[in-house]
The first five atom37 places (N, CA, C, CB, O) and aatype in JSON, in Angstrom:
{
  "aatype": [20, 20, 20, 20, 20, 20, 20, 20, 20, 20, 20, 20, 20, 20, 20, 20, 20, 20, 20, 20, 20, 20, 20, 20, 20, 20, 20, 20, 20, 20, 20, 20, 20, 20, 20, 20, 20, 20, 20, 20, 20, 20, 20, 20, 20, 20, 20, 20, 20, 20, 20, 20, 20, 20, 20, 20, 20, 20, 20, 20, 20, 20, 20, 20, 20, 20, 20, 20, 20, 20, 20, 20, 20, 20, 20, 20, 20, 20, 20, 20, 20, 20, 20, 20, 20, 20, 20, 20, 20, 20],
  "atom_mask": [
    [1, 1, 1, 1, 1],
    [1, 1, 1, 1, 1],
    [1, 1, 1, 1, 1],
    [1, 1, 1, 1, 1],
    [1, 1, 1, 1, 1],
    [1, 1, 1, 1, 1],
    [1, 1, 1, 1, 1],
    [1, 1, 1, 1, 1],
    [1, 1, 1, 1, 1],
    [1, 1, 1, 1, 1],
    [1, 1, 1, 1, 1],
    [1, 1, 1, 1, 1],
    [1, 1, 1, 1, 1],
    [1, 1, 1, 1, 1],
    [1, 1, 1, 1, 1],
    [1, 1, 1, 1, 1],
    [1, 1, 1, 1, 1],
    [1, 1, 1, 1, 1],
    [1, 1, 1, 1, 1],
    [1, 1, 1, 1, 1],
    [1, 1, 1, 1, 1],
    [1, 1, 1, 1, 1],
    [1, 1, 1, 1, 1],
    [1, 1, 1, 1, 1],
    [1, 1, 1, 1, 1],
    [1, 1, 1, 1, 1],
    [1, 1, 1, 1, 1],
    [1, 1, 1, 1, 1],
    [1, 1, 1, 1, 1],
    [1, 1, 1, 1, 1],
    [1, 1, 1, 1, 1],
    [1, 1, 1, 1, 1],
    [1, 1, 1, 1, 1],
    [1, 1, 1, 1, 1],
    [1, 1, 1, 1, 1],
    [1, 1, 1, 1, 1],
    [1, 1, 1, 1, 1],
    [1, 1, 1, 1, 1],
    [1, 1, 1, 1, 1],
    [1, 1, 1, 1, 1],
    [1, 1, 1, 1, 1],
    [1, 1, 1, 1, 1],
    [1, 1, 1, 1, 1],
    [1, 1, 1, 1, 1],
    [1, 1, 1, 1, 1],
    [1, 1, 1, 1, 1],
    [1, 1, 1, 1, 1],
    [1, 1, 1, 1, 1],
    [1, 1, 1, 1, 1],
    [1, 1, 1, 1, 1],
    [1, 1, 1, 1, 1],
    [1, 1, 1, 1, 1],
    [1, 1, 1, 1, 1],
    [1, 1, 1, 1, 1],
    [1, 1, 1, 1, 1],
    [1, 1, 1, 1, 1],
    [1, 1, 1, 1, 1],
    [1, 1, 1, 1, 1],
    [1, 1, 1, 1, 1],
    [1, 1, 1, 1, 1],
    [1, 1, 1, 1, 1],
    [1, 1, 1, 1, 1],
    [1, 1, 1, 1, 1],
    [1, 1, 1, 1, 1],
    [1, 1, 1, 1, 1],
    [1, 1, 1, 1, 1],
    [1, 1, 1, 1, 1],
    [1, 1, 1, 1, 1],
    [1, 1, 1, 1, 1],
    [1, 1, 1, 1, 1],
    [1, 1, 1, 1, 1],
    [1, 1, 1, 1, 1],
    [1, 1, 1, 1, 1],
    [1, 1, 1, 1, 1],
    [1, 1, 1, 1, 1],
    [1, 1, 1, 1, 1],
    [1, 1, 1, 1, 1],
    [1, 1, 1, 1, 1],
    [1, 1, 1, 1, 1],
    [1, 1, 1, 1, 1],
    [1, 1, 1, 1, 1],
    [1, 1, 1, 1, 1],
    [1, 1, 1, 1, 1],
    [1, 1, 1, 1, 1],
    [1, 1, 1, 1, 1],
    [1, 1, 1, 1, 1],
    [1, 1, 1, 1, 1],
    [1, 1, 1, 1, 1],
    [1, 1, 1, 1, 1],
    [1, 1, 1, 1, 1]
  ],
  "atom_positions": [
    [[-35.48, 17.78, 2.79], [-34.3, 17.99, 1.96], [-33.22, 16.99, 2.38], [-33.78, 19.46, 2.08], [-32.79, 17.06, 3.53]],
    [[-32.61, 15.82, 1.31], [-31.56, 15.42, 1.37], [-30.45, 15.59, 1.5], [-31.52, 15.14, 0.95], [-30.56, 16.82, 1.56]],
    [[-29.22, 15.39, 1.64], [-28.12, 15.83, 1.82], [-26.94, 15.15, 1.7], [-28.17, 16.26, 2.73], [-26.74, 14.42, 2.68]],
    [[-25.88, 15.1, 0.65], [-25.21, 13.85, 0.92], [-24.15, 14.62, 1.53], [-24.84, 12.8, -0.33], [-23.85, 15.79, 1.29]],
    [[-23.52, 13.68, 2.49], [-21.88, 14.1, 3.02], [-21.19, 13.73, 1.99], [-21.2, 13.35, 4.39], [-21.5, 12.78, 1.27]],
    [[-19.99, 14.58, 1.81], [-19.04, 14.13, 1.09], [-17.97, 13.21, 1.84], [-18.49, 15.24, 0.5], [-17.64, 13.41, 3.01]],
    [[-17.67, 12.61, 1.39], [-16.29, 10.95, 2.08], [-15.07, 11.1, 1.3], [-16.84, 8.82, 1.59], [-14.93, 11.02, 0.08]],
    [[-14.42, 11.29, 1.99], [-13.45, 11.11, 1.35], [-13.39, 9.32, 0.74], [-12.31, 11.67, 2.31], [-14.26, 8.46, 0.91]],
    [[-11.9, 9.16, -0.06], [-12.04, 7.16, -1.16], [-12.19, 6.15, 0.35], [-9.63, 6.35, -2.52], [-12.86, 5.15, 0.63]],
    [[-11.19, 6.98, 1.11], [-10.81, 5.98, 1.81], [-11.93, 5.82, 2.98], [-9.38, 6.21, 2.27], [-11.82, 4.82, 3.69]],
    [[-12.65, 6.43, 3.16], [-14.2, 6.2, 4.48], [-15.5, 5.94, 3.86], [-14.67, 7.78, 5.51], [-16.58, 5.98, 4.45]],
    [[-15.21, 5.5, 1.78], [-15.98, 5.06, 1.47], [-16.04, 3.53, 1.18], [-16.18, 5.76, 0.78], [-16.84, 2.94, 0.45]],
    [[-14.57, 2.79, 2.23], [-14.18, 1.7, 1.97], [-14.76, 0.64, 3.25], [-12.67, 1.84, 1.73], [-14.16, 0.68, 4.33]],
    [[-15.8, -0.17, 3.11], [-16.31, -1.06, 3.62], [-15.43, -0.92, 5.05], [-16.29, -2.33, 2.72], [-14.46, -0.17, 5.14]],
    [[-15.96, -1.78, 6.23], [-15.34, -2.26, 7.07], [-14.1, -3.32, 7.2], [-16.15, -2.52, 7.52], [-12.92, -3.28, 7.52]],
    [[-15.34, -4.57, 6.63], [-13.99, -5.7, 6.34], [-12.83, -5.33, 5.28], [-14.61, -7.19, 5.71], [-11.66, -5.45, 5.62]],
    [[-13.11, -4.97, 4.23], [-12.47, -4.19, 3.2], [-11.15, -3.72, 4.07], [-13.5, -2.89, 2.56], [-10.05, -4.27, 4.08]],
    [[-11.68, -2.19, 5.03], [-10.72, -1.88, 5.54], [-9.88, -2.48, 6.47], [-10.98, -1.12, 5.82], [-8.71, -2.14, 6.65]],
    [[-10.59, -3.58, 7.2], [-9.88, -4.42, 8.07], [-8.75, -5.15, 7.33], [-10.81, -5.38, 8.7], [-7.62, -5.1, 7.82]],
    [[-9.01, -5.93, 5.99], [-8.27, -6.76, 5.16], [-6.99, -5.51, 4.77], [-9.34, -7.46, 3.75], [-5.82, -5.9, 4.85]],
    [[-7.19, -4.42, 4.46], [-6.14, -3.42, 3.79], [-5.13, -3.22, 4.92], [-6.82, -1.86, 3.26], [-4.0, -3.58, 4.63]],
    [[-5.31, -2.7, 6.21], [-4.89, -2.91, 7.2], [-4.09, -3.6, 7.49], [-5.46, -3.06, 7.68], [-2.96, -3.16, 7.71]],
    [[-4.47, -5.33, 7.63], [-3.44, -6.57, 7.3], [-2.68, -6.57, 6.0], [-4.2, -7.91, 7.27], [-1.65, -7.25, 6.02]],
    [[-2.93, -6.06, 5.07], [-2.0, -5.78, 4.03], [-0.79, -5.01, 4.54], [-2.66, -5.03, 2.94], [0.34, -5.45, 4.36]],
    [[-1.01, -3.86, 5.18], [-0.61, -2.8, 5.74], [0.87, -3.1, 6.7], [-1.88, -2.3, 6.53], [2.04, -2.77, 6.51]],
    [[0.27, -3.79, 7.67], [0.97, -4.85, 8.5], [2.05, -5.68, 7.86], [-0.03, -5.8, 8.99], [3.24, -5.45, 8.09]],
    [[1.62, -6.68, 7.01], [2.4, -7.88, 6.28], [3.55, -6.72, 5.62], [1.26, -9.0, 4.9], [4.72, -6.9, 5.94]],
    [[3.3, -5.79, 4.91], [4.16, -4.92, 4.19], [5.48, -4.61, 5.03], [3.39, -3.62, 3.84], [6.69, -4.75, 4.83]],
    [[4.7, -4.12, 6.04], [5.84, -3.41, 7.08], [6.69, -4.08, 7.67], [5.37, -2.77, 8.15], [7.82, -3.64, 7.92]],
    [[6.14, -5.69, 8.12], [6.93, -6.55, 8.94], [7.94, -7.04, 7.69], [5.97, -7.83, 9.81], [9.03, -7.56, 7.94]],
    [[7.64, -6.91, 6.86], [8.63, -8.05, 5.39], [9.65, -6.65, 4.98], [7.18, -8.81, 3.3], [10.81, -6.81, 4.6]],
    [[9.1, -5.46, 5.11], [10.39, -4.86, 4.28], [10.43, -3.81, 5.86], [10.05, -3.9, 2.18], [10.03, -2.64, 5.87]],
    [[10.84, -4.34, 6.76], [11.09, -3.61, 8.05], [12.49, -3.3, 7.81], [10.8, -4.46, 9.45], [12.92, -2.15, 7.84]],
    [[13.21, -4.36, 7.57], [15.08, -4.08, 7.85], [15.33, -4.41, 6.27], [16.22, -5.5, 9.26], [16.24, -5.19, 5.98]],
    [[14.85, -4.06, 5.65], [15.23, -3.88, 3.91], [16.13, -2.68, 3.94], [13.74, -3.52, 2.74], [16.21, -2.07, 5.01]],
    [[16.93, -2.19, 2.71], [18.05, -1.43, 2.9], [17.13, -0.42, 1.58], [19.89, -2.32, 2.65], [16.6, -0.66, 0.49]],
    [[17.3, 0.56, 2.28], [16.42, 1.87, 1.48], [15.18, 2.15, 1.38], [16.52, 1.93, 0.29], [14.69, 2.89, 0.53]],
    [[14.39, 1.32, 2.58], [12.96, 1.48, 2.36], [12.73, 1.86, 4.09], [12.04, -0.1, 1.58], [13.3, 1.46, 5.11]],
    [[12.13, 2.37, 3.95], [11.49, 3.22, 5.11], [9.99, 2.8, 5.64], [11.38, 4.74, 4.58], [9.21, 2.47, 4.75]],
    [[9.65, 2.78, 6.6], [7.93, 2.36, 7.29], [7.41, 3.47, 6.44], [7.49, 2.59, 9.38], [7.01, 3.16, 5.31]],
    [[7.35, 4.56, 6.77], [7.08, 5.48, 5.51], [6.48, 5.67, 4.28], [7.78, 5.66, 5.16], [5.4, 5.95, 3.76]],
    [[8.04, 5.29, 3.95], [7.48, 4.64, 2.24], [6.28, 3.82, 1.69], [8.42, 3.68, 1.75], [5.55, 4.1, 0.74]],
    [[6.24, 2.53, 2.68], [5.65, 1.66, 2.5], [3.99, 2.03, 3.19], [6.53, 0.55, 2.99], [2.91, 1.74, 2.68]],
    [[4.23, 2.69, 4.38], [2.68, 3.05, 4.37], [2.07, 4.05, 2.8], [2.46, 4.12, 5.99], [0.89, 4.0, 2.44]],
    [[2.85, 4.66, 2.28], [2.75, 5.73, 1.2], [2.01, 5.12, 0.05], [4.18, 6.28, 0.72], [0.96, 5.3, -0.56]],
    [[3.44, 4.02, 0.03], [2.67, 3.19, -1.22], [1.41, 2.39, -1.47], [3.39, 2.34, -1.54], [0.69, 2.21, -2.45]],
    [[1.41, 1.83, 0.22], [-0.09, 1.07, 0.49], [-0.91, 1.97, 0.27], [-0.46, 0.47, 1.91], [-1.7, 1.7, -0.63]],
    [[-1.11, 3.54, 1.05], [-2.09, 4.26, 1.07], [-2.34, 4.49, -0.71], [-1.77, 5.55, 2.07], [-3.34, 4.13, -1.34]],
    [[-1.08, 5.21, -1.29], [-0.83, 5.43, -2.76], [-1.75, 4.65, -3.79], [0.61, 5.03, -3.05], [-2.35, 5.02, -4.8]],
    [[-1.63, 3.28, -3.08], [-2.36, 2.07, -4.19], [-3.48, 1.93, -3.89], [-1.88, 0.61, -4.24], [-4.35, 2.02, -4.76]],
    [[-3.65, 1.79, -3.15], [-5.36, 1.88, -2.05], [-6.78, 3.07, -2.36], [-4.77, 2.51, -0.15], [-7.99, 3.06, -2.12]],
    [[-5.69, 4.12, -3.1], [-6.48, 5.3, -3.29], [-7.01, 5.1, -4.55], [-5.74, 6.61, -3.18], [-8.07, 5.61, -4.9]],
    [[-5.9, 3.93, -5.71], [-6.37, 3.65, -6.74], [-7.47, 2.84, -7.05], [-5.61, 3.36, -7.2], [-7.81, 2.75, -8.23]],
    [[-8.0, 2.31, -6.3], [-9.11, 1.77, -6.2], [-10.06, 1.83, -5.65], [-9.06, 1.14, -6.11], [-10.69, 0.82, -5.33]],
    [[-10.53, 3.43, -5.31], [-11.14, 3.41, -4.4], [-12.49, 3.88, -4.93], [-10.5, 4.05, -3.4], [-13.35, 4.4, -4.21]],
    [[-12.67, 3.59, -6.68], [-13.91, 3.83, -6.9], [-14.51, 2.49, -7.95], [-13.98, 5.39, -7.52], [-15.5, 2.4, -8.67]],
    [[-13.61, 1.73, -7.71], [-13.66, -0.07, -7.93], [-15.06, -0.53, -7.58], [-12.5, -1.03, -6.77], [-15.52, -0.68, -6.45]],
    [[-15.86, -0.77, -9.09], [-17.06, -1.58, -8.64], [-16.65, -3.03, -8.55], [-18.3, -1.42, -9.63], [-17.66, -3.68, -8.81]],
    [[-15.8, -3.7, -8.35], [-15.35, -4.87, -7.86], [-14.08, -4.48, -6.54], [-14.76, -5.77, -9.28], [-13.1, -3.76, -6.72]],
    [[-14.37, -4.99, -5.57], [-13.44, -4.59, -3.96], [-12.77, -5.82, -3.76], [-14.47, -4.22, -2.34], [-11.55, -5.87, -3.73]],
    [[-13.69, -7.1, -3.6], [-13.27, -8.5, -3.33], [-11.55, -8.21, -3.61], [-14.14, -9.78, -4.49], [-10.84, -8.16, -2.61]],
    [[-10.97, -8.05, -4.87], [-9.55, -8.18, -4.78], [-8.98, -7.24, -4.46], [-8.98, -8.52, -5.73], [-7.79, -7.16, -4.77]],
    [[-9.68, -6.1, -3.66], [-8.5, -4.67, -3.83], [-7.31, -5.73, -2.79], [-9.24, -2.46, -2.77], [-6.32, -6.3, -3.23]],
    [[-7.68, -5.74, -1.68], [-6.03, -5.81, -0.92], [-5.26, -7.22, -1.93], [-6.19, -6.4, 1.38], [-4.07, -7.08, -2.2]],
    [[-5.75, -8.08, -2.26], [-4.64, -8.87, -2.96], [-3.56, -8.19, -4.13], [-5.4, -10.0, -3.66], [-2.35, -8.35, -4.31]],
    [[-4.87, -7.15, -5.02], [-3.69, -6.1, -5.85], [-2.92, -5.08, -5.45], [-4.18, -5.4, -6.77], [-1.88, -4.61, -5.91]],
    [[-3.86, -4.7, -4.14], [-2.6, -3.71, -3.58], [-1.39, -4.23, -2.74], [-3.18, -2.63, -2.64], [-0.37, -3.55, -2.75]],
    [[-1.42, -5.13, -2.16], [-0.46, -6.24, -1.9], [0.45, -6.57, -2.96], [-1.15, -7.43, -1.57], [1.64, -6.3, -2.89]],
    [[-0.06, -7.14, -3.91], [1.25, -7.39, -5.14], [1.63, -5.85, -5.59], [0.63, -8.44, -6.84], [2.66, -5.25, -5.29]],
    [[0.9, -5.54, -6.13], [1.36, -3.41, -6.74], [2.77, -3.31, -5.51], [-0.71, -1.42, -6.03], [3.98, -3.35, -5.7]],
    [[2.2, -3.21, -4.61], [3.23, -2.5, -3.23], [4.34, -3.29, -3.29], [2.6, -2.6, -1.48], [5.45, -2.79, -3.46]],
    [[4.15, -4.58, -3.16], [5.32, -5.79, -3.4], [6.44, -5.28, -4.28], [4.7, -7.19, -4.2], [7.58, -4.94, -3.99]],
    [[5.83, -5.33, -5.4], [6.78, -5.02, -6.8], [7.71, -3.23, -6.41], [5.27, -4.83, -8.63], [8.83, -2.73, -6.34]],
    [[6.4, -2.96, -6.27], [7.11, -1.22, -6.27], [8.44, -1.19, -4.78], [5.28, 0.35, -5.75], [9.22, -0.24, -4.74]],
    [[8.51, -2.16, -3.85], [9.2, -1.89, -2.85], [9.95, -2.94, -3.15], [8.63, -1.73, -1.58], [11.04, -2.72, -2.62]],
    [[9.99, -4.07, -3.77], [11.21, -4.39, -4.15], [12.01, -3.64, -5.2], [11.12, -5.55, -4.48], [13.24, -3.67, -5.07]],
    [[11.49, -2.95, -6.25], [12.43, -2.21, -6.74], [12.85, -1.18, -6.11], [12.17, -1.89, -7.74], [13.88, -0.69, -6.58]],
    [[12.42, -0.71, -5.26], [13.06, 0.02, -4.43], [14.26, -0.4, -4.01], [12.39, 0.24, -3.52], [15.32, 0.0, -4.5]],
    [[14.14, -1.26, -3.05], [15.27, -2.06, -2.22], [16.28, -2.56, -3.18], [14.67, -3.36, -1.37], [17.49, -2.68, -3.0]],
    [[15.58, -2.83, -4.25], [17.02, -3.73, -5.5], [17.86, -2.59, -5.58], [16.5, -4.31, -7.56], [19.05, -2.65, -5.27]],
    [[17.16, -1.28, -6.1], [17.83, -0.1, -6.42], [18.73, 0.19, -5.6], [17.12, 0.9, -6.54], [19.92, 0.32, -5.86]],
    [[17.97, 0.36, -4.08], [19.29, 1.05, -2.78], [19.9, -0.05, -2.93], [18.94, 1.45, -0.86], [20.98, 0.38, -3.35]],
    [[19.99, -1.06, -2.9], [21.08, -2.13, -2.99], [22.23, -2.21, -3.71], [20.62, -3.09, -3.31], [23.37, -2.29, -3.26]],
    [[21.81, -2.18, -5.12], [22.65, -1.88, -6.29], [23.49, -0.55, -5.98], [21.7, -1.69, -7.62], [24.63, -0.46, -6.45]],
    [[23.04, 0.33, -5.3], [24.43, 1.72, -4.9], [25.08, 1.23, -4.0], [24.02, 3.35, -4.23], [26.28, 1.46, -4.14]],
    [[24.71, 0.37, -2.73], [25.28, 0.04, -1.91], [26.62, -0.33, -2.57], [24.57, -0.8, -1.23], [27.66, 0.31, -2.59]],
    [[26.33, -1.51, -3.09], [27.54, -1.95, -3.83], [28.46, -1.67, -4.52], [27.43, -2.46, -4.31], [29.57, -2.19, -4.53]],
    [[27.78, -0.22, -5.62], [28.5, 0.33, -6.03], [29.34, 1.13, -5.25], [28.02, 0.74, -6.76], [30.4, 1.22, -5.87]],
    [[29.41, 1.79, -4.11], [29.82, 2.43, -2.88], [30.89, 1.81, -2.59], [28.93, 2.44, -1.8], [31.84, 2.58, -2.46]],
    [[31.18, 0.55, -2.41], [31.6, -0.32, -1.43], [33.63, -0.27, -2.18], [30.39, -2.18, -1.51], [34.5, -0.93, -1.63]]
  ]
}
């Protein structure tokens, strides 16, 4: 009798795969570290967030380059946003 385990998206994601998401992971955090309204947090959220969206992708080769730009976009509008109150505040 067979048996499959169930995996969760993310332990059904290759090695290198996960190694490359990882360095995504990294690059994210070091670039919007001292950004104004974004949090380490956030940004792991959104990586994980985007990461999950692809996690039944019969093409992988580009996941971290799209989840890299996706996260990009979504955390600069973030930061534009807290920014824009800042100012208004001021």
């Amino acid at each position: 009798m067979t048996t499959q385990a169930s995996h969760s998206p993310r332990s059904e994601l290759e090695d290198p795969l996960l190694r490359q998401l990882q360095d995504v992971r990294a690059r994210l955090l070091v670039r919007y570290r001292d950004r104004d309204g974004i949090t380490e947090q956030q940004a792991r959220d959104a990586v994980d967030r985007t990461t999950s969206r692809f996690a039944n992708a019969p093409v992988r080769a580009f996941i971290p380059i799209l989840v890299e730009r996706i996260v990009t976009v979504e955390l600069e509008r973030q930061s534009s946003t807290a920014t824009r109150h800042v100012h208004y505040e001021l």
